[in-house]
N, C-alpha and C positions, 0 to 999 in steps of 0.2 A: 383492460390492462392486466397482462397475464407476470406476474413475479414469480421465479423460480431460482435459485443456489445450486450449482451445477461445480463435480470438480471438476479445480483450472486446469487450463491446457494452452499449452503455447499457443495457440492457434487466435484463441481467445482473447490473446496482448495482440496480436497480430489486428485484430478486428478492432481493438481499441482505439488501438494508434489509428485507422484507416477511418474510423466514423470521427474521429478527431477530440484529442484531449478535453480535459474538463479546463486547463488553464494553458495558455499560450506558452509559457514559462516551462510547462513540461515536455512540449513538443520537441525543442531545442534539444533531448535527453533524448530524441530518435534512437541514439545508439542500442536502446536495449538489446536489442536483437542477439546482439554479440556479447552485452558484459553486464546485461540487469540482472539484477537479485532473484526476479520472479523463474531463471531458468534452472535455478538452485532447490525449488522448491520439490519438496518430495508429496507422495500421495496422502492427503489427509489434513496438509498443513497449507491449501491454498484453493480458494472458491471464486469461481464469478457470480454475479449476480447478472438475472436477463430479466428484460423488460420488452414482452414480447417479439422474442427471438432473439434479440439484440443486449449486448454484453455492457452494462451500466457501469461494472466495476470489478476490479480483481482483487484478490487481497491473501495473504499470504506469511508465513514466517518460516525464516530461515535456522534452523536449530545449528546453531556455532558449535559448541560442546553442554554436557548438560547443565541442563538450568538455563541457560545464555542464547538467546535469538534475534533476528535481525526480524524487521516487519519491515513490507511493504504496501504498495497502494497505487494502481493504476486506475484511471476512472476517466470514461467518456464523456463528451458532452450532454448526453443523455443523464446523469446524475441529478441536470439542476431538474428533472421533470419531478423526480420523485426524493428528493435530497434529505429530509426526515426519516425517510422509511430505511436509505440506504445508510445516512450514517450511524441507525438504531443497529441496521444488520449488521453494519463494519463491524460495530462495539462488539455485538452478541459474538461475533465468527473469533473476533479477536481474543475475545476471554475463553470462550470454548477450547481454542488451537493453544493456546498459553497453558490454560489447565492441563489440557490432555498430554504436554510434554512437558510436564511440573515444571515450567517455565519462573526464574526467580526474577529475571532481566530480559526486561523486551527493550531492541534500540533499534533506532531507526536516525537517518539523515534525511533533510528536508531545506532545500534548497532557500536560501538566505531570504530571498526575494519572495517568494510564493511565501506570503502572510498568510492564505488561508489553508497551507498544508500545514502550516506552523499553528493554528490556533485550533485545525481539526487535532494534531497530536494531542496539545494540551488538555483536550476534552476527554481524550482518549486517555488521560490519566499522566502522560509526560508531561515531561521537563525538561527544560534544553539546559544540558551540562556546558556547552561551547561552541563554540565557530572554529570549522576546519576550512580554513584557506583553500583557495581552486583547487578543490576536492572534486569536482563534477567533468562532466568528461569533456565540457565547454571551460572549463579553468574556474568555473564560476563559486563562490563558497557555497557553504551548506551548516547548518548547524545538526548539534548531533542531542539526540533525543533521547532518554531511554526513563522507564516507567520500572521501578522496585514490586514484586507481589511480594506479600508479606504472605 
């Protein structure tokens, strides 16, 4: 089992979505193509993760204005093989892209339902400030997330 961080590239969600989501919950979100976050992402602020050849996870932020960024998170069904290792990497990739763009505010939105995108946040150091009403591109809610670095 060959583990490599490669920067992301469209092409990359494209292969995610087609080896198939990590939760049913996010498949429903097909629309990426046209209005996900991850198409926003500039050079440096967004990595896949492969697990020989095959793309386990993406992951990424969106610098709003400074200080202020949006994170994301796409992730195969491939994830549950190796699920410790990848959400030690998430953390790492996430604090590294946070520092490197003196990040004070990471938020992120994570759909109402999907309890385990909601319990990964909170590890990842968030907090859910609220629930935005059919906020999702299925009308569905979403709560909104966001982590302080002091």
């Amino acid at each position: 089992m060959v583990n490599k961080i490669k920067a992301f590239k469209k092409e990359h969600a494209d292969q995610i979505v087609s080896y198939g989501m990590n939760h049913k919950l996010m498949e429903i979100d097909a629309g990426y193509a046209d209005n996900r976050i991850c198409n926003y992402s500039t050079p440096g602020n967004a990595f896949t993760m492969f697990m020989d050849e095959k793309p386990v996870f993406a992951i990424g932020i969106v610098v709003l204005w400074q200080g202020v960024a949006e994170g994301w998170v796409m992730a195969s069904q491939n994830i549950f093989d190796i699920k410790f290792l990848a959400a030690k990497s998430m953390k790492e990739l996430t604090e590294q892209m946070c520092k490197k763009n003196k990040i004070i505010r990471l938020q992120t939105s994570v759909k109402s339902e999907f309890k385990q995108g909601i319990r990964f946040a909170t590890w990842l150091g968030m907090e859910i400030e609220g629930l935005k009403k059919q906020y999702g591109p299925d009308g569905s809610d979403y709560y909104q997330l966001a982590r302080i670095f002091k």
